[in-house]
C-alpha positions as CSV (number, residue, x, y, z in Angstrom):
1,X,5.7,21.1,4.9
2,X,8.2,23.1,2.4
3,X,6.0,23.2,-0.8
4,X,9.7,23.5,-2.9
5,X,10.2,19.6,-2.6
6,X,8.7,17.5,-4.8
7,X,4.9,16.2,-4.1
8,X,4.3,12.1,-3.3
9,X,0.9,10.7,-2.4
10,X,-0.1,7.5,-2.3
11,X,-3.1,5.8,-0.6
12,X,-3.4,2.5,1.6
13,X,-6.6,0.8,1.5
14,X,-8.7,0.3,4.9
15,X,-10.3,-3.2,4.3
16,X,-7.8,-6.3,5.8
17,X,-5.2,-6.5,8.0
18,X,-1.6,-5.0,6.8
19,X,0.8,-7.4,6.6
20,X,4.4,-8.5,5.7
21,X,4.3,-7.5,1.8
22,X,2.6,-4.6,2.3
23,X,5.5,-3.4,4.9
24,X,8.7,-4.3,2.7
25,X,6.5,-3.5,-0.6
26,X,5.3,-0.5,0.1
27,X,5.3,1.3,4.2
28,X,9.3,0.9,3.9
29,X,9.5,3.3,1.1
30,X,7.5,5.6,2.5
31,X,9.5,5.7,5.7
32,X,12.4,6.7,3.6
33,X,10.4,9.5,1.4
34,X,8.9,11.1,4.5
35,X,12.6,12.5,4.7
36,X,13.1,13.8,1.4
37,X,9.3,14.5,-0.3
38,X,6.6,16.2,0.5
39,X,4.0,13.4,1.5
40,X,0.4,13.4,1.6
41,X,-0.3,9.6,2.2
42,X,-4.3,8.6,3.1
43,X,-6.3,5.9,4.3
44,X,-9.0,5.2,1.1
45,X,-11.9,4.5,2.8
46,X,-14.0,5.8,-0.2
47,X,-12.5,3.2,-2.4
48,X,-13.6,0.3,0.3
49,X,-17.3,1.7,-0.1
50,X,-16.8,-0.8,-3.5
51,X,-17.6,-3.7,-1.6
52,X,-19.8,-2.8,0.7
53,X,-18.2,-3.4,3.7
54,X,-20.4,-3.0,7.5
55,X,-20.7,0.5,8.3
56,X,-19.8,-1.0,12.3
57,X,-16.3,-2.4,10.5
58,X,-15.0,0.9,9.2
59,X,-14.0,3.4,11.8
60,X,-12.3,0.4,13.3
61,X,-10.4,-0.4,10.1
62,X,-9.4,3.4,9.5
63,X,-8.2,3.3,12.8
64,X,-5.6,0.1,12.7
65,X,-5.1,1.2,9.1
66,X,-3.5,4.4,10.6
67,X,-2.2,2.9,13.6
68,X,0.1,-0.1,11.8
69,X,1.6,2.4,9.5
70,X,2.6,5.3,12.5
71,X,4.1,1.7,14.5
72,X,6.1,0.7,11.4
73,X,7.9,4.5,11.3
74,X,5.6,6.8,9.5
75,X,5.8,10.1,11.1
76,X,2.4,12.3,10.8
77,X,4.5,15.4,11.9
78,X,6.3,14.7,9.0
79,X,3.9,13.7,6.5
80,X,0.0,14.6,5.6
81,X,-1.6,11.3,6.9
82,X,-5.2,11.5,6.4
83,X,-8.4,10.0,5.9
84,X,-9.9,10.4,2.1
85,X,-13.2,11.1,3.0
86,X,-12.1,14.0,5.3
87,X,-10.8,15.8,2.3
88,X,-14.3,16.4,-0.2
89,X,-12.2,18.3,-2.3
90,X,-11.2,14.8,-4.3
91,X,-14.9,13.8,-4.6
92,X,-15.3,17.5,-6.8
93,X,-12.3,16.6,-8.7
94,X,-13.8,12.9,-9.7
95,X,-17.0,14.2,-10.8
96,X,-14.8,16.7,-12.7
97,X,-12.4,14.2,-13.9
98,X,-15.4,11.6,-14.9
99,X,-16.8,14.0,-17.3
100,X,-13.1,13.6,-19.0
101,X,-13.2,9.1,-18.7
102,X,-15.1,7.4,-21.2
103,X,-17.1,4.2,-20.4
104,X,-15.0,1.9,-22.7
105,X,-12.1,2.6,-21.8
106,X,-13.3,1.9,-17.8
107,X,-14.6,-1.5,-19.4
108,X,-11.1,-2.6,-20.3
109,X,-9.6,-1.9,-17.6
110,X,-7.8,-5.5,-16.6
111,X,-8.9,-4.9,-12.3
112,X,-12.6,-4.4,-13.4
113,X,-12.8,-7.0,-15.5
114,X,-11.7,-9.4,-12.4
115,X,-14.2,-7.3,-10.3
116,X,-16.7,-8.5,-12.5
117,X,-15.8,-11.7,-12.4
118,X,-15.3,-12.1,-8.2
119,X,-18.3,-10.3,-7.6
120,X,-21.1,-10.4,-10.5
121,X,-24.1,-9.2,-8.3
122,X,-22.2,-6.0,-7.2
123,X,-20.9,-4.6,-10.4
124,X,-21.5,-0.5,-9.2
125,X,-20.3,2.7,-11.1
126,X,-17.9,3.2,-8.2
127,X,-16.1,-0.2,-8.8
128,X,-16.1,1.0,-13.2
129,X,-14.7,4.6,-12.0
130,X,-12.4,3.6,-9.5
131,X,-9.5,4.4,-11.4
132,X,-10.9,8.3,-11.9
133,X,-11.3,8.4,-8.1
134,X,-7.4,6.9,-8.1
135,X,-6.5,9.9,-10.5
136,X,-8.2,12.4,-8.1
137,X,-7.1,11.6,-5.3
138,X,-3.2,11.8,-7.2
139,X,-3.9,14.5,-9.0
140,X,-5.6,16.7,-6.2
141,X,-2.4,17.9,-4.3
142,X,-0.2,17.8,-8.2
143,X,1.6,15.2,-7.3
144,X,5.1,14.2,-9.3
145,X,5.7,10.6,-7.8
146,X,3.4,7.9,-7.5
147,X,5.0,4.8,-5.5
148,X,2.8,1.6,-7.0
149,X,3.2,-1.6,-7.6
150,X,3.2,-3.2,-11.0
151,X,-0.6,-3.7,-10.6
152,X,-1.3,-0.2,-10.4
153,X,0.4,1.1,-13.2
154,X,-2.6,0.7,-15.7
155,X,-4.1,3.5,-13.3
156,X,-1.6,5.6,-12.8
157,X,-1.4,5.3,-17.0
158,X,-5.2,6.4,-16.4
159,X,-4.0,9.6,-14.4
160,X,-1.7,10.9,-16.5
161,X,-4.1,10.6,-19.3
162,X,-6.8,12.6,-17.2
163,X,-3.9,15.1,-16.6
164,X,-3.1,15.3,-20.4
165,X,-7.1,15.9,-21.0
166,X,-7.3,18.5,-19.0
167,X,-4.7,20.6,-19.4
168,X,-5.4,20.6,-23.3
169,X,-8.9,21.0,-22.5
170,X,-9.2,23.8,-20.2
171,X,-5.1,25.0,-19.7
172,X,-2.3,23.8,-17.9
173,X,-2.6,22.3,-14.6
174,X,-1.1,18.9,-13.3
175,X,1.9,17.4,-13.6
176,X,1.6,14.1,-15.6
177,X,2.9,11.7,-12.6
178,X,5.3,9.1,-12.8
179,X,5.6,5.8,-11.3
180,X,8.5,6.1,-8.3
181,X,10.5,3.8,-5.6
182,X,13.8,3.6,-4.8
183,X,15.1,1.5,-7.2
184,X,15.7,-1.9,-6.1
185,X,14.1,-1.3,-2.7
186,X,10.9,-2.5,-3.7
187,X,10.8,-6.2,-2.7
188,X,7.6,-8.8,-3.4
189,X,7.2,-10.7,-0.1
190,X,6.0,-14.8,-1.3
191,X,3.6,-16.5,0.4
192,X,4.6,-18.6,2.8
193,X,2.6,-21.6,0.5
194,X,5.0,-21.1,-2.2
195,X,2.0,-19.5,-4.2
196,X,2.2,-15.7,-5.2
197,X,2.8,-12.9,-3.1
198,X,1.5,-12.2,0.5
199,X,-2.4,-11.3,0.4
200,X,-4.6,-9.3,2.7
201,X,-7.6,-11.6,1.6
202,X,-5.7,-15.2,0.4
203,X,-4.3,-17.8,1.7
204,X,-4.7,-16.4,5.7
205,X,-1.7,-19.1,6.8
206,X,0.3,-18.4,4.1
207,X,0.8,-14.6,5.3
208,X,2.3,-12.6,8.6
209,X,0.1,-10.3,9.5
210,X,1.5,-7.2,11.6
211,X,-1.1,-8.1,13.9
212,X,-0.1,-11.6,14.3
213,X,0.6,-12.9,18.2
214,X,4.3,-14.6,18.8
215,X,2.8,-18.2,18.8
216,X,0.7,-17.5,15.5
217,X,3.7,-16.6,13.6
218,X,5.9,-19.4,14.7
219,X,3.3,-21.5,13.7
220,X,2.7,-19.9,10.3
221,X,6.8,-20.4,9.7
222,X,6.5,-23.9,10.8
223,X,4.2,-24.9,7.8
224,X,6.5,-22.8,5.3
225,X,6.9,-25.1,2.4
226,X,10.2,-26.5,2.0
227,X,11.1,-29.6,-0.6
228,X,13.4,-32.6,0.6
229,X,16.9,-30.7,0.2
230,X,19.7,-30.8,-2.2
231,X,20.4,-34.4,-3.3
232,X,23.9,-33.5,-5.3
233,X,26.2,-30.2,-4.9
234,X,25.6,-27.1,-6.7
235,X,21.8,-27.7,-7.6
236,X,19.7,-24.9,-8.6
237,X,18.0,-23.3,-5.0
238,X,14.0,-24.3,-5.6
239,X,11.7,-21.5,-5.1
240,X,10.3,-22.7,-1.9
241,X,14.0,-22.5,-0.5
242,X,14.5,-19.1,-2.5
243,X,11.5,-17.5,-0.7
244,X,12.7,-18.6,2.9
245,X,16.0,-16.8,2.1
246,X,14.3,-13.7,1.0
247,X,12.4,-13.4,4.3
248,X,15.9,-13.9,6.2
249,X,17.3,-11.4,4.0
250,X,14.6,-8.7,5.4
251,X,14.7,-9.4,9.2
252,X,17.6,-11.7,10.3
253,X,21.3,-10.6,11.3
254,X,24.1,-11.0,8.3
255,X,25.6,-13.5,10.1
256,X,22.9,-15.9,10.7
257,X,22.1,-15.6,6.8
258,X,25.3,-16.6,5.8
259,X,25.7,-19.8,8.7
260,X,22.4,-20.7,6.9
261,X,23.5,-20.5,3.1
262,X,26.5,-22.2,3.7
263,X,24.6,-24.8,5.4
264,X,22.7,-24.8,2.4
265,X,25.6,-24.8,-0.2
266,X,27.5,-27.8,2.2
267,X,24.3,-30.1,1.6
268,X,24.0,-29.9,5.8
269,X,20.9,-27.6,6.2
270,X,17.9,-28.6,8.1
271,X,14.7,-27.0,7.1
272,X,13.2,-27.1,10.4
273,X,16.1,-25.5,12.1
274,X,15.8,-22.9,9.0
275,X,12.2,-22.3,9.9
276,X,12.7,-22.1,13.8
277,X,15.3,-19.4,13.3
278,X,12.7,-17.8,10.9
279,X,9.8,-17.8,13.4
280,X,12.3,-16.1,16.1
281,X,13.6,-13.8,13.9
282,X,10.0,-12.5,12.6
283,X,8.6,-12.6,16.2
284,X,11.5,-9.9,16.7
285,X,10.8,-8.0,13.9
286,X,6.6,-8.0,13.9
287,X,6.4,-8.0,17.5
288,X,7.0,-4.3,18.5
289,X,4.8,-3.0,15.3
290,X,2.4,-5.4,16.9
291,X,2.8,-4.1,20.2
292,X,2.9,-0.4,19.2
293,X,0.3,-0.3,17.2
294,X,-2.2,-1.9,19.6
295,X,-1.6,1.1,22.1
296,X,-2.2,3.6,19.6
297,X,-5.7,1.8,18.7
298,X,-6.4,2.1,22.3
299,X,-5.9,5.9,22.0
300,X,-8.5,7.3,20.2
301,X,-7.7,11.1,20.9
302,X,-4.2,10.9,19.7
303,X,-5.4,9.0,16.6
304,X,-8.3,11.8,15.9
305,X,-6.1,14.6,16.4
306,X,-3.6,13.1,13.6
307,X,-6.6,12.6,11.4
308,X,-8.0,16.3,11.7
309,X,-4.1,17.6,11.6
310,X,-3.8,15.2,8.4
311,X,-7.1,16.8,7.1
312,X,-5.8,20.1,7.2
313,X,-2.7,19.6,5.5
314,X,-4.6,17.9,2.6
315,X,-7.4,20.5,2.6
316,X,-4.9,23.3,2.3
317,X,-3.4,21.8,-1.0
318,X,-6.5,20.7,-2.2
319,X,-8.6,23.7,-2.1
320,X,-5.4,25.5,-3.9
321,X,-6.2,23.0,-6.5
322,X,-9.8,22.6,-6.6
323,X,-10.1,26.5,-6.6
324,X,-8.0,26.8,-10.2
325,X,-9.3,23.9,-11.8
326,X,-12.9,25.2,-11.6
327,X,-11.6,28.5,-13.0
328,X,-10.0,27.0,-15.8
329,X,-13.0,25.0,-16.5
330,X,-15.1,28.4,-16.3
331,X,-16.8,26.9,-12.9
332,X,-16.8,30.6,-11.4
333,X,-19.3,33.0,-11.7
334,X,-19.1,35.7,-8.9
């Protein structure tokens, strides 16, 4: 990968299923920066260690973790795709990076404090460092460009203050990273309940899964909430109505969008038409991710060999890294 264009990494997390949101909120954009960045994206299986998931769950997570995201376009010839625990190089950098986070600012941090609160008998140091651990694993290959959602921004505040504390510290090192997507590309997918955004852990009816079967999502689109229609002309769209429309804007043909807004505008549309379109138009769009992704789960040497190859390409950087910052620090005696 040429090292002169400018560094991106981001990580996907390996507990639930991906689904719609994450695919138009996030895998889309990284489809598009595999061709102009270079990419270091990983599975965070270290971060899922939080929770305590099974050990018997996890390999098979990692593995439809990585699977989905090659299906939906992402290219591991192209990128570094990788698992974070094959790369130990991030754990040195957090232990390094904790000794620069103090505990009350971890305390205040808005996603502990909900931690807390959805899990009080498993309040662990990893869940009141997970944002150091975010800042390693960002700051580990110097990354410029952070794509994150609006919830992650407090961390990727976090990162650039670790930066800022190191380099003043010990000399400079990292970049101070910046928040990135293209622009408007960046769309918030609503549940299907009218309630928020598509959730790995929700409302399970209320979100399309990647992994969902035909009949499942033309069931899920069936129980879309709609209201009763417009009862006069030129009535303000109700969200419910709003979000259908935003789904047919990300996987139906211009023209049947428009036959279904004007239906719309000329009083005649019928929601369950609307939704039946919907469910065939989804099934189109979810199916062959479905499908491709389901063969590449079923092929565990392919799927090893892009971990290792993934591995490498995040070692190399890392160690590069790793190897300065402990010199800087003074962590080099012979």
């Amino acid at each position: 990968m040429a090292t002169s264009k400018e560094i991106v990494v981001s990580g996907i997390r390996s507990t639930g299923y991906l689904h719609l949101g994450n695919y138009f909120g996030a895998i889309r954009n990284y489809i598009r920066m595999q061709e102009t960045f270079n990419c270091y994206f990983f599975v965070a299986d270290w971060h899922s260690l939080t929770t305590h998931p099974d050990p018997k769950d996890l390999r098979g997570n990692v593995f439809r973790v990585l699977a989905e995201n090659i299906a939906s376009g992402l290219d591991p010839e192209k990128v570094a795709l990788y698992v974070q625990s094959d790369v130990p190089e991030i754990a040195e950098l957090y232990l390094l990076l904790n000794m620069l986070a103090y505990m009350g600012e971890l305390e205040k941090v808005p996603t502990f404090k909900d931690k807390v609160r959805l899990q009080p008998q498993n309040v662990n140091a990893g869940l009141l460092t997970y944002p150091v651990l975010m800042s390693a694993d960002i700051l580990i290959h110097r990354a410029v460009k952070v794509p994150v959602g609006k919830d992650q921004e407090q961390h990727l505040e976090m990162a650039r203050n670790y930066a800022q504390r190191f380099n003043s510290r010990y000399g400079d090192l990292f970049p101070e990273p910046m928040a990135f997507n293209f622009g408007d590309n960046l769309v918030k997918i609503p549940s299907l309940d009218g309630v928020g955004k598509m959730s790995k852990s929700e409302n399970q009816m209320a979100t399309l899964y990647l992994s969902d079967d035909d009949e499942l999502i033309r069931k899920k689109m069936k129980k879309a909430k709609t209201d009763s229609g417009p009862v006069e002309p030129g009535m303000p769209m109700p969200e419910s109505i709003e979000n259908l429309f935003l789904l047919m804007d990300q996987v139906s043909t211009p023209d049947v969008i428009k036959h279904f807004r004007d239906a719309y505008d000329n009083q005649s549309l019928r929601y369950g038409d609307m939704k039946a379109q919907l469910g065939d138009d989804m099934v189109n769009f979810i199916a062959p991710i479905r499908e491709k992704a389901l063969a590449l789960q079923n092929d565990a040497t392919y799927l090893n060999r892009i971990m290792k190859e993934g591995a490498e390409k995040a070692r190399e950087s890392a160690a590069q890294t790793l190897q300065q910052a402990r010199k800087l620090i003074g962590i080099h005696y012979y």
